[in-house]
N, C-alpha and C positions, 0 to 999 in steps of 0.2 A: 740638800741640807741647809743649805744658804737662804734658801727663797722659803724655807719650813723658818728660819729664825727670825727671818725677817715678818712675817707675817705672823708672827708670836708676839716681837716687839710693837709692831702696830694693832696687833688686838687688844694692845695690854694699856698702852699708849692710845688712848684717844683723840688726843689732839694732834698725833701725828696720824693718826689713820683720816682722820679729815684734812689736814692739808694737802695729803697724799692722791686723798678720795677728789678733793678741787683738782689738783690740778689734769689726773688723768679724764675728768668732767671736760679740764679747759679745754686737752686734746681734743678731745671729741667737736668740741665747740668748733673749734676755730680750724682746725686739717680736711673736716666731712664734709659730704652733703649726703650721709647716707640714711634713712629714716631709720628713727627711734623702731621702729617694728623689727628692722633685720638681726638678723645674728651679734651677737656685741663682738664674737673673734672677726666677722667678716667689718664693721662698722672701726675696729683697734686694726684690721688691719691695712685702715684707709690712712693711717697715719704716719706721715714720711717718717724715714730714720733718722735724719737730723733733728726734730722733733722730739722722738724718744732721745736721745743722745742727751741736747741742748735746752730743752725746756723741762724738765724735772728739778730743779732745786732740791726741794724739801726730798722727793725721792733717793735721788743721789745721796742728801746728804744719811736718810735711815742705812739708807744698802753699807754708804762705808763706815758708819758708828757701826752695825751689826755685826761688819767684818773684824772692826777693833776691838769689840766684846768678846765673839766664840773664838776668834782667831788668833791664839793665843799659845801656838801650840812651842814643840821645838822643829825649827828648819836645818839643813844641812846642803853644807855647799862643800865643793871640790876646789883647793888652788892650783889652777891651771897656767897660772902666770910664775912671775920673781915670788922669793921669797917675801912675805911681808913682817914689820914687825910689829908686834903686839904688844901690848901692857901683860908684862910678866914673861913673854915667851917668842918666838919666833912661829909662825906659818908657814911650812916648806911648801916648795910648791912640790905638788901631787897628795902631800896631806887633806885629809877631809874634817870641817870645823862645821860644830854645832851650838843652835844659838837658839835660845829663849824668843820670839817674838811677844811676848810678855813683860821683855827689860823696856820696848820701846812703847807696847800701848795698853801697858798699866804702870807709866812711869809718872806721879804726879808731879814731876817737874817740867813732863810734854803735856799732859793731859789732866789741868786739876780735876779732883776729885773722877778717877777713873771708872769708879765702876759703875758711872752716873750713866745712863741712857740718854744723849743728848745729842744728837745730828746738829743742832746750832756750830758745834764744834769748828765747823770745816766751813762757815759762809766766807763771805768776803769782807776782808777788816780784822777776822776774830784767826782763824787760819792756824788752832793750835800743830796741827799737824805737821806745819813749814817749821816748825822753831827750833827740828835738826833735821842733819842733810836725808835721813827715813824716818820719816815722822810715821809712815804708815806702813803696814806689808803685806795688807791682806792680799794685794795683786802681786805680791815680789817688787822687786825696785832696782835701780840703777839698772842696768844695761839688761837683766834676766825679767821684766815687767810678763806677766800673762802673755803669751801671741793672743791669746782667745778673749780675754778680756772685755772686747767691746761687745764681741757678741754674745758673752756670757749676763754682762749686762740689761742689753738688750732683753732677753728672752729673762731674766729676774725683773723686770717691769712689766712685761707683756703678761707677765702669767700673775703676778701681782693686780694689775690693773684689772683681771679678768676677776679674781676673786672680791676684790673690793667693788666692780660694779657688780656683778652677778650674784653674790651672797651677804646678808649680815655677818655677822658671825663671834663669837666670844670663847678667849680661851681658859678652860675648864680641865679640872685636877678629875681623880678616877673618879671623885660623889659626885662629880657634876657640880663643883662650887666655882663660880668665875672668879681665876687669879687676879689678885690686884698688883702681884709684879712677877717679871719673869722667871722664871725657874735657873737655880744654880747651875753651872755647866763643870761638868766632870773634864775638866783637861789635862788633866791624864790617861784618858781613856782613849784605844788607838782608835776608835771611831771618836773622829775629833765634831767637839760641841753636844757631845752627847748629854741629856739631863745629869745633875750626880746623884738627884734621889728619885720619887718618880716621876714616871713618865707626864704631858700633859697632853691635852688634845684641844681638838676646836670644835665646838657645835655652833651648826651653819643651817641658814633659812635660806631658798632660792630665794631672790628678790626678784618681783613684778619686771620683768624686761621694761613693757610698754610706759614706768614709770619715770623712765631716764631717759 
């Protein structure tokens, strides 16, 4: 579902499908020596992991805006510690407390103007997501972060980078009219990030292998 919204937002976004589309080009460039003729999964999979990890920028930075946009849901945690205390109440421990992930990344006091699709968010300098102690949760935070994470990652760039060299592609409502912006997300709906009207899709051209 993640790696479906992500590749919605850079269908929709052009100039981030190009920065996107550079840098997994660089990879190639500068990890390979494998000829443009071979397979592009066997040619991406010549590309070390610190590589994917540490040289994506602009990728990194779509994958966590994407996460801030659909991810939005409500979370729920167990207190397994002391009691804590709250504004308004007490947290027993063994009580279970549920939380908007909503209050923190549609809050315009972390994130002006929130519902803005903007990966700039998170460079270096700008960093609105530092400006409280979870600025972000699409991974969870403080001591419960993802285990899976890196490698969830991972494999949301490799199948990203596959689509963006291997296909055009433009995303399109049922008539086949190419959206000029992303479709509303139902977050209320227990399949979270779901459209809330309808559905969209993608129509995709193989691209020339030997062109790249």
């Amino acid at each position: 579902m993640n790696i479906c919204w992500n590749l919605i937002y850079l269908g929709i976004y052009s100039e981030w499908k190009n920065k996107v589309t550079f840098e997994v080009e660089s990879l190639l460039s500068n990890h390979t020596n494998t000829s443009p003729t071979e397979p592009l999964h066997k040619r991406l999979s010549e590309i070390p992991l610190d590589a994917w990890e540490n040289e994506m920028p602009a990728l990194d930075g779509v994958i966590r805006e994407t996460l801030r946009l659909t991810m939005s849901s409500t979370a729920m945690r167990r207190n397994l510690q002391k009691d804590i205390l709250l504004v308004g109440g007490i947290l027993r421990k063994g009580d279970f407390m549920a939380y908007s992930m909503a209050d923190v990344h549609e809050d315009p006091a972390v994130y002006p103007n929130p519902q803005k699709f903007d990966p700039e968010r998170y460079r270096q300098g700008r960093e609105e997501d530092r400006k409280v102690a979870f600025g972000h949760l699409g991974w969870g935070a403080g001591r419960h972060v993802c285990p899976g994470s890196r490698v969830a990652k991972v494999e949301m760039k490799a199948i990203i980078a596959l689509m963006l060299l291997d296909f055009e592609y433009d995303v399109v409502d049922a008539r086949d009219h190419v959206l000029s912006k992303p479709p509303a997300i139902d977050k209320n709906h227990y399949l979270q990030g779901r459209p809330a009207a309808e559905p969209c899709y993608i129509r995709y051209r193989k691209i020339d292998a030997t062109s790249l």
